[in-house]
Each structure stands twice: as C-alpha cells, then as structure tokens.
FIGUKE-581164 format. One record per residue (C-alpha): x, y, z; residue number from 1. Coordinates in nm, 4 decimals, padded with zeros to 6 digits. Each point is the difference from the previous one (the first is absolute). Example, Ala and Ser with C-alpha at 12.3 -4.5 7.8 and 13.67 -1.06 7.14 Angstrom:
# residues 2
PT_01.2300_-00.4500_00.7800_1
PT_00.1370_00.3440_-00.0660_2
# end
This chain:
# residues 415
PT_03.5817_04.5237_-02.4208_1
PT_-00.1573_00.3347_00.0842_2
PT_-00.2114_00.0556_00.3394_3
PT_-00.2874_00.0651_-00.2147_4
PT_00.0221_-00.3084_-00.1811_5
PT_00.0788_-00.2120_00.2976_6
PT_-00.3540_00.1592_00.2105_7
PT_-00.1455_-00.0702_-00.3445_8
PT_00.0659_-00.3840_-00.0062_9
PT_-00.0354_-00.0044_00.3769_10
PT_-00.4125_00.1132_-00.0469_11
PT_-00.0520_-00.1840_-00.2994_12
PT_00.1118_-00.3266_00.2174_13
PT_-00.1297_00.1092_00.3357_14
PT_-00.3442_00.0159_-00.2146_15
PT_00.0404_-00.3465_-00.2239_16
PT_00.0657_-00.1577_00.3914_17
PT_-00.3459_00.1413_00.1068_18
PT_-00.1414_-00.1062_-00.2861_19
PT_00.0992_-00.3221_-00.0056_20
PT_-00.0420_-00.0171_00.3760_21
PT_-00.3799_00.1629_-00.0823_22
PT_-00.0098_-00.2799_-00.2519_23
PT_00.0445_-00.2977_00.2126_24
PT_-00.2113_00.1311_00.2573_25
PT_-00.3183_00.0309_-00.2537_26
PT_00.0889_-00.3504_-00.1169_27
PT_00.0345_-00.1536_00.3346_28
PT_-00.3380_00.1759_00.0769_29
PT_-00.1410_-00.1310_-00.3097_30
PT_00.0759_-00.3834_00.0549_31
PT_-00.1195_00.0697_00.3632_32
PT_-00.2643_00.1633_-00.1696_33
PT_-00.0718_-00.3277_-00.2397_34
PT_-00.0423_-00.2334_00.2537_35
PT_-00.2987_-00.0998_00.2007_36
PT_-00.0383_-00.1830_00.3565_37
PT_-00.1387_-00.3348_00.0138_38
PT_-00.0278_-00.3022_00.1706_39
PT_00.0859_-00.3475_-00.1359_40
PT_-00.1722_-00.2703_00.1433_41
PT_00.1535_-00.3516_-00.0855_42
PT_-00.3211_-00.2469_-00.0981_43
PT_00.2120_-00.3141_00.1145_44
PT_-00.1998_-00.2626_-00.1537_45
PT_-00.1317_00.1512_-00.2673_46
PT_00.3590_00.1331_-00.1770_47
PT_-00.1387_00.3271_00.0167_48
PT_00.0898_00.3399_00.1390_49
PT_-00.2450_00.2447_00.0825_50
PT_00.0515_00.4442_-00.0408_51
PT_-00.1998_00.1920_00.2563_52
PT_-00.0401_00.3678_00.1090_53
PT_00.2724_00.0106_00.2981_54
PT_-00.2392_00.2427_00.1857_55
PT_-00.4234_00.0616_00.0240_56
PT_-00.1653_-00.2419_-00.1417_57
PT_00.2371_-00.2466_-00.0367_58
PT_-00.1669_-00.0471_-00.3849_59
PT_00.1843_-00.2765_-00.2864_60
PT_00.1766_00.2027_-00.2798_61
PT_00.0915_-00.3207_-00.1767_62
PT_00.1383_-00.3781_00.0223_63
PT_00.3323_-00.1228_-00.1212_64
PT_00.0653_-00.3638_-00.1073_65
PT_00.3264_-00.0622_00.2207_66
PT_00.0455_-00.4040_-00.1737_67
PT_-00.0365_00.0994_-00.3734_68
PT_00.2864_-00.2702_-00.0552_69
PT_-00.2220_-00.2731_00.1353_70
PT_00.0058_-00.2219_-00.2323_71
PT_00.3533_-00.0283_-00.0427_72
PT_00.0905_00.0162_00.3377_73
PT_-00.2281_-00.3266_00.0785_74
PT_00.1869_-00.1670_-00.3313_75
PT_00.3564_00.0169_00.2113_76
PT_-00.1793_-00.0877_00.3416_77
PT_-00.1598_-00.3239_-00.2005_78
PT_00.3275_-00.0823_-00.1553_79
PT_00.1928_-00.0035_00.3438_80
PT_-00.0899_-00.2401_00.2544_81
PT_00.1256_00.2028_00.3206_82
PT_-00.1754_00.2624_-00.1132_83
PT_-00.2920_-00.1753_-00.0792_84
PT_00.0122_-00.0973_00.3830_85
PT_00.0688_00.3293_00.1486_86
PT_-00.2611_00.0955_-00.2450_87
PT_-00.2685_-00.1930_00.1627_88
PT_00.1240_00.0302_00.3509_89
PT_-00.0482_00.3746_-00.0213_90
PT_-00.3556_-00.0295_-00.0996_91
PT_-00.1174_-00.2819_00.2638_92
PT_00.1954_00.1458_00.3068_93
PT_00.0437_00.4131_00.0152_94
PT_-00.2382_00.0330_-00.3348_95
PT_-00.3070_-00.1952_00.1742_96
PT_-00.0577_-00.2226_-00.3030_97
PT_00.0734_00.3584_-00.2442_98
PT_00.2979_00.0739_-00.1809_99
PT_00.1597_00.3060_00.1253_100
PT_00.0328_00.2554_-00.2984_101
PT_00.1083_00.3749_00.1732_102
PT_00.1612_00.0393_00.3471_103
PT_00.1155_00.3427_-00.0193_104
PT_00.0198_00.3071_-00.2409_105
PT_00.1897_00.3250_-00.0108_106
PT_-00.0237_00.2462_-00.2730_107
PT_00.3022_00.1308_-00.1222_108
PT_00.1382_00.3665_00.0729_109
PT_-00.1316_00.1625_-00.3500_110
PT_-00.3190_-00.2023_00.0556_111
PT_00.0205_-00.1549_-00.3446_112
PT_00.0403_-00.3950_00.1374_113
PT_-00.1589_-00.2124_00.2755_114
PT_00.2605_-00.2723_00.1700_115
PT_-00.1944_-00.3058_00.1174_116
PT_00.1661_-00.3024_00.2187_117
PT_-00.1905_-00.2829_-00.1236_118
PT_00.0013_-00.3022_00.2522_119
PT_-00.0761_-00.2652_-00.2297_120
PT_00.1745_00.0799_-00.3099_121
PT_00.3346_00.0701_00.2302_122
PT_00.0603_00.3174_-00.1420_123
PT_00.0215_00.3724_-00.0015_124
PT_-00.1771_00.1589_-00.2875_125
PT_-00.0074_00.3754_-00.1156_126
PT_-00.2999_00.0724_-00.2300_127
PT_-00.0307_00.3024_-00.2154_128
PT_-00.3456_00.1826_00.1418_129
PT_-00.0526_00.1356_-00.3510_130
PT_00.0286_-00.3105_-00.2327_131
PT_-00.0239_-00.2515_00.2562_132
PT_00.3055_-00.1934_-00.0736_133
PT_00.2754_-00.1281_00.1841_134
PT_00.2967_00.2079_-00.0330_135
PT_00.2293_-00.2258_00.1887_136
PT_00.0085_-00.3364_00.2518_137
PT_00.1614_-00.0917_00.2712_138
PT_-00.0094_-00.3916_00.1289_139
PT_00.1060_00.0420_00.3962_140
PT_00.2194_-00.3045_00.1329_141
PT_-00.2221_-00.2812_00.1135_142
PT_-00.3863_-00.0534_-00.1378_143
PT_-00.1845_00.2710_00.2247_144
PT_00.0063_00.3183_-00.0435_145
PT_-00.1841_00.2002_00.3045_146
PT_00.0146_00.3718_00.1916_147
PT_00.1903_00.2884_-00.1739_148
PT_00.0593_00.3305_00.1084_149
PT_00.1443_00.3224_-00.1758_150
PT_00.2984_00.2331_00.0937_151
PT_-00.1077_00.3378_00.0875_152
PT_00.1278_00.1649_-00.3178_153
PT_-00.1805_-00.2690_-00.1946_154
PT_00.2696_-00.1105_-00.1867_155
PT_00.0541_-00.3640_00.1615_156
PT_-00.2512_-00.2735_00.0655_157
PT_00.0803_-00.2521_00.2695_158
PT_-00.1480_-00.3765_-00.0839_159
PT_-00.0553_-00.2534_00.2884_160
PT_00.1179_-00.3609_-00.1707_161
PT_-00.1936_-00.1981_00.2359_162
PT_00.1346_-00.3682_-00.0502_163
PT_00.3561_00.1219_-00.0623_164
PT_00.0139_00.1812_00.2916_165
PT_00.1411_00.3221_-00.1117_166
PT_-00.1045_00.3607_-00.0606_167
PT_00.0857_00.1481_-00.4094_168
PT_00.0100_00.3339_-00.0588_169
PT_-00.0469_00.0985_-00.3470_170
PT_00.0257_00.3517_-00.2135_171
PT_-00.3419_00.0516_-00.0354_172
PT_00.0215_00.1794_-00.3235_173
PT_00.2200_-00.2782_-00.1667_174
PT_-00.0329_-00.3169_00.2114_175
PT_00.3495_-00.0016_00.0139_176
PT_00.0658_-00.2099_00.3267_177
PT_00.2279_00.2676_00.2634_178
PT_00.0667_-00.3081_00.2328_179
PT_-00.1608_-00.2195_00.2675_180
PT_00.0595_-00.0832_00.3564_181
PT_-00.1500_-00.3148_00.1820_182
PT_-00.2259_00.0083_00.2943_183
PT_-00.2112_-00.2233_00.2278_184
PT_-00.2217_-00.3126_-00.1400_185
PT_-00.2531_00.1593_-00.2432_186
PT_00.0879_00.3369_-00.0376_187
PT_-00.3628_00.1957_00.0148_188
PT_-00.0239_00.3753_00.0985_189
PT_00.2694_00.2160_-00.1385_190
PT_00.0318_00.4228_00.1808_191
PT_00.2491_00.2290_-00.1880_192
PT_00.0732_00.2409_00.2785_193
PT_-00.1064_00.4248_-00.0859_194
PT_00.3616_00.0738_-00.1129_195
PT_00.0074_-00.2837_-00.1933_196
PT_00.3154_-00.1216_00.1761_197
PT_-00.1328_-00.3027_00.1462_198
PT_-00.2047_-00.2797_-00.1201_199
PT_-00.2005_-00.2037_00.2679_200
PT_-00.1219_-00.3374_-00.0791_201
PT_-00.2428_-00.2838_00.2154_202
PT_00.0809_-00.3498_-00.0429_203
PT_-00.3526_-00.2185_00.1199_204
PT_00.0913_-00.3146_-00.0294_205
PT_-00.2122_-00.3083_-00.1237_206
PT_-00.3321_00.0693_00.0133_207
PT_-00.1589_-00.2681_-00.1871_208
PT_00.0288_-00.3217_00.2477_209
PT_-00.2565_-00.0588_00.2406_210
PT_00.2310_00.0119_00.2739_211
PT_-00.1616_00.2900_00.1581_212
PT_-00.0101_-00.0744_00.3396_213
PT_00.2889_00.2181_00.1777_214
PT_00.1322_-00.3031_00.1487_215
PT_00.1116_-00.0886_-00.3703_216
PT_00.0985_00.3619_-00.0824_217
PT_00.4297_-00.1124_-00.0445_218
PT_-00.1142_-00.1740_-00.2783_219
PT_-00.0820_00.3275_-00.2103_220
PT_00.3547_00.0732_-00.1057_221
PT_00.2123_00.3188_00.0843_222
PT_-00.2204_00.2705_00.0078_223
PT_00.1519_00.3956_00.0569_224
PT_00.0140_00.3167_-00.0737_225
PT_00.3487_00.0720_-00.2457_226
PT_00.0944_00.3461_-00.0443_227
PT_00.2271_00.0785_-00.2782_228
PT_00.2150_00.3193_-00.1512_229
PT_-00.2061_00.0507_-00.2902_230
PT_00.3045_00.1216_-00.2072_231
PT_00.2342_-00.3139_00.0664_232
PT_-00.2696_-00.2382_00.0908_233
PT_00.2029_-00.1156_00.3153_234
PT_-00.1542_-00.0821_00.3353_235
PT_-00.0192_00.2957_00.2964_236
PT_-00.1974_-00.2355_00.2222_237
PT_-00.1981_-00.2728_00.0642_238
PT_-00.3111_-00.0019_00.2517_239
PT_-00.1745_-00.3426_00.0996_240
PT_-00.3388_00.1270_00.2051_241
PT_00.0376_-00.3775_00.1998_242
PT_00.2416_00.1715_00.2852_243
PT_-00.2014_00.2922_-00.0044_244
PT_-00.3071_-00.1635_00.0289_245
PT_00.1029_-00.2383_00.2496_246
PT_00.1278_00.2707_00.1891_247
PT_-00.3550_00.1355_00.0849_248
PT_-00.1413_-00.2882_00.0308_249
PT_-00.1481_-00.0793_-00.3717_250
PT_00.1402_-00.3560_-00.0474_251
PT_-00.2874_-00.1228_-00.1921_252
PT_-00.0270_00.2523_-00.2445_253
PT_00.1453_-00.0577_-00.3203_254
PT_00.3431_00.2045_-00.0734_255
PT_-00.1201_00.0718_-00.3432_256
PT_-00.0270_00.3686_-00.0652_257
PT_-00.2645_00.0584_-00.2953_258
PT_-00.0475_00.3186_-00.0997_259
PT_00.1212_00.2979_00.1691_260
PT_00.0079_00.3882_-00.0327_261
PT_00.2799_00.2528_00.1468_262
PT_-00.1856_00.3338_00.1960_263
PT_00.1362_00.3017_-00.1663_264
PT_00.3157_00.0298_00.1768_265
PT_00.1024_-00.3765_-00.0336_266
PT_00.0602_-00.0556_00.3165_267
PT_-00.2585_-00.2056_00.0958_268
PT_-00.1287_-00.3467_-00.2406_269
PT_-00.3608_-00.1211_00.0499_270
PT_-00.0410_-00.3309_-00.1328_271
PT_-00.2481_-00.3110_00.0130_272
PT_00.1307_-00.3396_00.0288_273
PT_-00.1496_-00.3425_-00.1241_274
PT_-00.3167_-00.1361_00.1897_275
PT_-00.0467_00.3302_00.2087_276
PT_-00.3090_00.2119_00.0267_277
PT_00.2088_00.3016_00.0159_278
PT_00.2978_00.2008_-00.0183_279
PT_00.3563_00.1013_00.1941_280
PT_00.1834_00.2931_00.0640_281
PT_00.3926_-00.0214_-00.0236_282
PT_00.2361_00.2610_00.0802_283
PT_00.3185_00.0338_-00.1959_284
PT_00.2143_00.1382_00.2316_285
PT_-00.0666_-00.2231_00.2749_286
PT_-00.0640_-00.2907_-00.2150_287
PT_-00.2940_-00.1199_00.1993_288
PT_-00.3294_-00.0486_-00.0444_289
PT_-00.1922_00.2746_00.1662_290
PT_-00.3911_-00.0847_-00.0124_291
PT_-00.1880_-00.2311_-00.0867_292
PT_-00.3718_00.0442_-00.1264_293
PT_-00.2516_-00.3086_-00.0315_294
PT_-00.3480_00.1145_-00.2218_295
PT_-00.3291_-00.1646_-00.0142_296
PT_-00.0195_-00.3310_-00.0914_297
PT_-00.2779_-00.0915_-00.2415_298
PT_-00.2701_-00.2489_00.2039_299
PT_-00.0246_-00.1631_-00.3957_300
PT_00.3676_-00.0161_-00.0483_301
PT_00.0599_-00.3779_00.0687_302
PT_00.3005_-00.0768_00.2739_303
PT_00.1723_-00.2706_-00.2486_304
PT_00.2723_00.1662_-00.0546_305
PT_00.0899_-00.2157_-00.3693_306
PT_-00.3449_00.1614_-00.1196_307
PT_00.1797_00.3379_-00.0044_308
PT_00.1239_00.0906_-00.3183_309
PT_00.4084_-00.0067_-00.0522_310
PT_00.0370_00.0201_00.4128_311
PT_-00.1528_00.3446_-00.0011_312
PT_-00.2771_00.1250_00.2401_313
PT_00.0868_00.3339_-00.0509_314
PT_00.1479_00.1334_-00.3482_315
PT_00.0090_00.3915_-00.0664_316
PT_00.1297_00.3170_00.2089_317
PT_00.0557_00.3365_-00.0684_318
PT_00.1035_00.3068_00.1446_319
PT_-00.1938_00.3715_-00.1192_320
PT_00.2614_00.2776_-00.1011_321
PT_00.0271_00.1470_00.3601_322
PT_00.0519_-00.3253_00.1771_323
PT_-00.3255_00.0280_00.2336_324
PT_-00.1967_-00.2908_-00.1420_325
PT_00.0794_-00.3465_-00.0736_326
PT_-00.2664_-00.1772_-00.2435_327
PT_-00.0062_-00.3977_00.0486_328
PT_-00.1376_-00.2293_-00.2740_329
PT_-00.1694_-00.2999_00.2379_330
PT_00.0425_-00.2331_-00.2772_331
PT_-00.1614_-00.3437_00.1565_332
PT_-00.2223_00.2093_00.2511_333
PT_-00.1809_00.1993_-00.3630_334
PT_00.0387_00.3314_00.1385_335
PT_00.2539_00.3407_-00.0188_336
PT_00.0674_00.2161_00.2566_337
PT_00.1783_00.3007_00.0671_338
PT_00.2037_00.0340_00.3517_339
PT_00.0861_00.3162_00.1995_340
PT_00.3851_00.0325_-00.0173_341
PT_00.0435_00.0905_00.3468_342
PT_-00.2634_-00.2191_00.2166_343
PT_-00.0200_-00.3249_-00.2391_344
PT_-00.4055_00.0516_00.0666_345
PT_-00.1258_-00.0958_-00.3227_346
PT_-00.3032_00.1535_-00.1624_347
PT_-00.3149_-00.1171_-00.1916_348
PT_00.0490_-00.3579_-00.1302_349
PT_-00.0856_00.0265_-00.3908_350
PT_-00.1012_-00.2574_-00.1146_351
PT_00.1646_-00.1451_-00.3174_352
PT_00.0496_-00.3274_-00.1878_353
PT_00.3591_-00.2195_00.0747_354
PT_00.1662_00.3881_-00.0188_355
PT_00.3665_-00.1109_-00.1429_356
PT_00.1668_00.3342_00.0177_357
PT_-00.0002_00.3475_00.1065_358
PT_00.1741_00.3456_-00.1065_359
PT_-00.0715_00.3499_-00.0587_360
PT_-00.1781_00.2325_-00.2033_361
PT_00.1181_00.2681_-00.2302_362
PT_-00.0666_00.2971_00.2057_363
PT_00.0532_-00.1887_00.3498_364
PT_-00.3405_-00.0157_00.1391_365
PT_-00.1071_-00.3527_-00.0215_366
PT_00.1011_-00.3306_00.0022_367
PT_-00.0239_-00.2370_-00.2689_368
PT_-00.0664_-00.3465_00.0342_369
PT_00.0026_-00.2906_-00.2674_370
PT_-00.3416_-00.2426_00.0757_371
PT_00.1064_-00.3094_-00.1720_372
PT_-00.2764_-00.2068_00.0950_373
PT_-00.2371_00.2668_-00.1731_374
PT_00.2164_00.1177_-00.2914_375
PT_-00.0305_00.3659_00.1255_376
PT_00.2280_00.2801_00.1398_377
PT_-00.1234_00.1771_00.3061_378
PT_00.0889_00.3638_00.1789_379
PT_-00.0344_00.0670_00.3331_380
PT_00.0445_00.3346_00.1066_381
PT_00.3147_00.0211_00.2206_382
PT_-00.1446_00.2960_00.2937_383
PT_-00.3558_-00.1977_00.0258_384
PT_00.0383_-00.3244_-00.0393_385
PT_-00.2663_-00.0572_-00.2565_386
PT_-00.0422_-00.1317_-00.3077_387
PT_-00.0214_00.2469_-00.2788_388
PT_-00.0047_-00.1622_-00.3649_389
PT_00.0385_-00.3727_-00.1627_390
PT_00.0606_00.0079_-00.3626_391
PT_00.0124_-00.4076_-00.1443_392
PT_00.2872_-00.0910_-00.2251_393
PT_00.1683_-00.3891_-00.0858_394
PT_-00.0073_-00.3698_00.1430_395
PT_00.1595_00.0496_00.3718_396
PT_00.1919_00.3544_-00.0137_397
PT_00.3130_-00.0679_00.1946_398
PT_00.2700_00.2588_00.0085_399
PT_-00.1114_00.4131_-00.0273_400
PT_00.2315_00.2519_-00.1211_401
PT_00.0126_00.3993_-00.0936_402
PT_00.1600_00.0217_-00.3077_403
PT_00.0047_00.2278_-00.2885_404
PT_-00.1329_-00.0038_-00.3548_405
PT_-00.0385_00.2206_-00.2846_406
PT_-00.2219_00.2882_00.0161_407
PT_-00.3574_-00.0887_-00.1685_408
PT_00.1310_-00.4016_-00.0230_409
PT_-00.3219_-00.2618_-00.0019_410
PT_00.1528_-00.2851_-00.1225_411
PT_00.0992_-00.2609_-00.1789_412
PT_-00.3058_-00.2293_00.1454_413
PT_-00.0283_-00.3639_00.0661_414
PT_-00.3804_00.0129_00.0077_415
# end
C-alpha cells in the first residue's frame, strides 16, 4: 500500500471517528436536551402521583394514575385469604383506616417511565408516563411493599419488603430482580451511597402495638442499620444505635433510625429516631453519636405517645447541596424547619400540616416538604428560613422526589 494511500485512509477514518464521536455527543445532548425536571409527589391514599415544577413556583404539570390495575389487583387480594388479612391490616394500622396506594416513585434514566412501590398492592410497578400503562410488575417477598431508593446512575431501584424483612433490588428498566439481602425487622429507609458502591438500609421495627412506653421498647423486634455491597448484596456492617445510645446516656429513646441524610462528604449521618422531637448526629469514623438536637415541641401535640402516627414524632430531613442546612419535617408538632449545620440553632418554625417528608429542590435553594394533613407541598427557602410557595396536589402526599420527564409532558390525567 502506498504512503499516499495509507495518509488517505488514515484522514478519512480519523474524520468518520470525529464524526461519529460529534454524533454521539449531539445525541447525548439531545436526550439531555428532551428531558425536563420534575418532582413526583406520591398521593398515598388517593393512588395518584402528582408532576410539579422542581424549582419557582412549585406549579402541577400533570397527575398520573399509579393503580390503573386496580381492579384486578383487589380480584387476587379477595381470592386469597392471607392477603385479604395483610390487606386490611395495612389499611387499619400504618394506612389510618386508608389503603396505601404509592410509597415511592423514581423516574427512569430516559424519563419515559415512573417506578412506584405500592404498599398495599405489594408491588413494584413501572408505568409508561406517555400511555399510562404498566410496562412491568414486580410483587416484593412478603405483603408490604414500603421505602425505595435509586442507584446513582439510575439504573437500579432498591425496594424495602417490609414484612419479609429484606431489601430487593431490581433493574429499574426491566424489573428484573439483581438480588436481595435481609436486614433488621421492617426494613424502612433505604441510602445508596454517592458512588453507588454501598447501599444503606434502616430496619424500625414494629410500630403498630401500643407498647410505646420505653420500658416496653425490647418488644419492637431487631431494629438496625444494615449496610450492604450493592454489587454482591452481602453485608459490610451492621450498626444497632442501642449501645450507642446508651453510651451517652439516651436509654429511653427508641433505637429506631427513621429517615436519615449523609452531609456531602458522607462522613457524618443525621437521622431521627421513633418518638423523638428531633434529630442526631453520627460520625462514621468514630462510630459514635456526636450531637444530639431536641426542637420545639408543639403545646397541641398530645404526650400519648400511641396517638402518634406509625411511632413517628418527627418524619423528614434533608441536607441543601453545600451541607450548611439541615431542613426537619416536625411531623406530629405541624411545623418544618430548617437548622444551621454548624450550631443546631434552628430557625423560623413554619408552620405546616402533619409534614411527612422533606427533600430538595431542583436548583438547591429550598426545601420541600410533603403536608399530608393538608394535601399540599410546601418550600421553605433554605438561607431564610421562610416559607416561600405551597402548591396543593392528592389525598396525604407522602414521599417527594426529583425526577425526570419528557420535555413538554402534561399527562396522562386521573382527573
């Protein structure tokens, strides 16, 4: 072959390579490009999942119908005793007389899907966002389906079976199951770690007996924090809070962690645990608990502890981007707040209806809380403390999420 020819066949593939790298550039772009940031907000007694802005004004782009496979699903509950029972046990204990329709939701990574955990119906469910069917189910081990999370590359989706006491993790695209690992009693909160290496999971317990007193707190089952490779699904370590509350002096609180955010770094876990007005700090490395940081109590909040709903007093914390503010939902105490990082002092006390969750906004700035007592989502603004928009959505908004869906989407629409 001659020099010429060889430079020859050397540009004309130097220049296919850029064009083919140019090409998957624009198309990466362009399905970056076709995609819009949202929030979902899970309507848990309604069966509904609400789309809002992710930033501003917080306004509703549209409402998905997350149990569109109602009627057949309540055909196999009715033709199975035990899950007839479980069934009804769901709705008169955690559901407060409701069936529970939509824990969590995750969109998937083109933005095409929702994934819904749906308590009651003891399944995962991915729904097309366009047509509003369900592309494929999942029925978790046990009859409860509860907290999910998603791996940072959004490919996996990790499923908290409550009664079986294990964690599934499931291709989120397929539902093909990856594998499981078990955990504590009633696997709740689930953390995949920033590098996706690690998945962290909180195991509360029983929280459904009126044994509420702390003198009767052994009989709420094995509750602890499992951490898990989230490749091979086997067990890196195993923390019970007990010793480490005990070893500050904490013997009546309740060992149940509830949820809990990482600061940036993940070196430090803040956490609330059942029955407190409040939150804990916990260092990693030391593998103590650092601070401790009681809020307000509520003067209307009664002190009977079985009146509080599912053991919670507090439910809801999250961290902003930098890691200088904590925002705390004050669930049985009907207010939000956001905390300074580094002196615990909290700020204004927003008031806000049994708040059941809290997370962040698109662009960082505020705090997003679910008020499931007044079927609204609230932002507080994460440098002042104040309360910046409510938009209303379904019957008691649970979980919150950022997701992603097509660019220009408004439905399909359960109204």
């Amino acid at each position: 072959m001659s020099v010429l020819r060889s430079r020859h066949l050397f540009s004309l593939a130097a220049a296919l390579a850029l064009t083919a790298g140019t090409t998957a550039t624009a198309v990466a772009q362009d399905t970056a490009a076709a995609l819009r940031e949202v929030m979902f907000v899970g309507n848990n007694w309604d069966g509904t999942a609400d789309v809002i802005e992710s930033t501003g004004d917080f306004a509703r782009l549209g409402r998905v119908d997350v149990i569109p496979d109602k009627a057949q699903r309540m055909a196999e509950i009715n033709a199975d005793p035990i899950k007839w029972i479980y069934f009804m046990a769901i709705r008169n204990s955690v559901g407060e007389g409701h069936d529970q329709f939509v824990d969590d939701m995750y969109s998937t990574p083109d933005g095409r899907s929702m994934v819904v955990s749906r308590p009651s119906f003891a399944d995962v469910v991915s729904i097309d966002l366009t047509t509003g069917r369900i592309n494929w189910r999942f029925p978790v081990a046990g009859y409860r389906a509860d907290h999910m999370a998603v791996s940072p590359d959004g490919t996996r989706v990790a499923v908290s079976a409550s009664t079986a006491g294990k964690v599934q993790v499931l291709d989120i695209v397929t539902g093909r199951g990856l594998g499981e690992f078990t955990t504590g009693d009633k696997p709740h909160e689930n953390i995949f770690t920033k590098d996706g290496k690690y998945i962290w999971n909180m195991a509360i317990g029983e929280v459904n007996t009126a044994l509420d007193d702390p003198v009767w707190d052994w009989t709420k089952g094995d509750r602890r924090i499992t951490v898990v490779d989230a490749t091979t699904f086997k067990q890196v370590k195993s923390i019970d809070m007990r010793g480490r509350l005990d070893a500050i002096g904490l013997k009546d609180f309740s060992d149940a962690v509830r949820p809990a955010v990482f600061s940036p770094d993940e070196s430090t876990l803040y956490f609330q645990v059942s029955f407190f007005n409040g939150f804990l700090e916990y260092d990693l490395a030391t593998d103590r608990i650092t601070r401790v940081k009681t809020l307000p109590k509520n003067p209307a909040t009664s002190t009977d502890r079985t009146t509080w709903v599912n053991d919670s007093r507090h439910h809801g914390i999250s961290m902003n981007p930098s890691g200088t503010k904590l925002c705390v939902a004050g669930t049985m105490d009907d207010y939000a707040t956001v905390v300074d990082r580094t002196t615990l002092q909290e700020g204004p006390l927003v008031t806000a209806s049994k708040p059941y969750w809290a997370t962040v906004s698109g662009d960082g700035r505020d705090c997003i809380i679910s008020e499931s007592g007044a079927d609204r989502v609230t932002a507080i603004d994460f440098a002042t403390g104040e309360k910046v928009a409510s938009v209303q959505v379904g019957d008691h908004p649970q979980r919150v999420r950022l997701a992603h869906v097509p660019a220009g989407w408004t439905g399909p629409s359960a109204d």
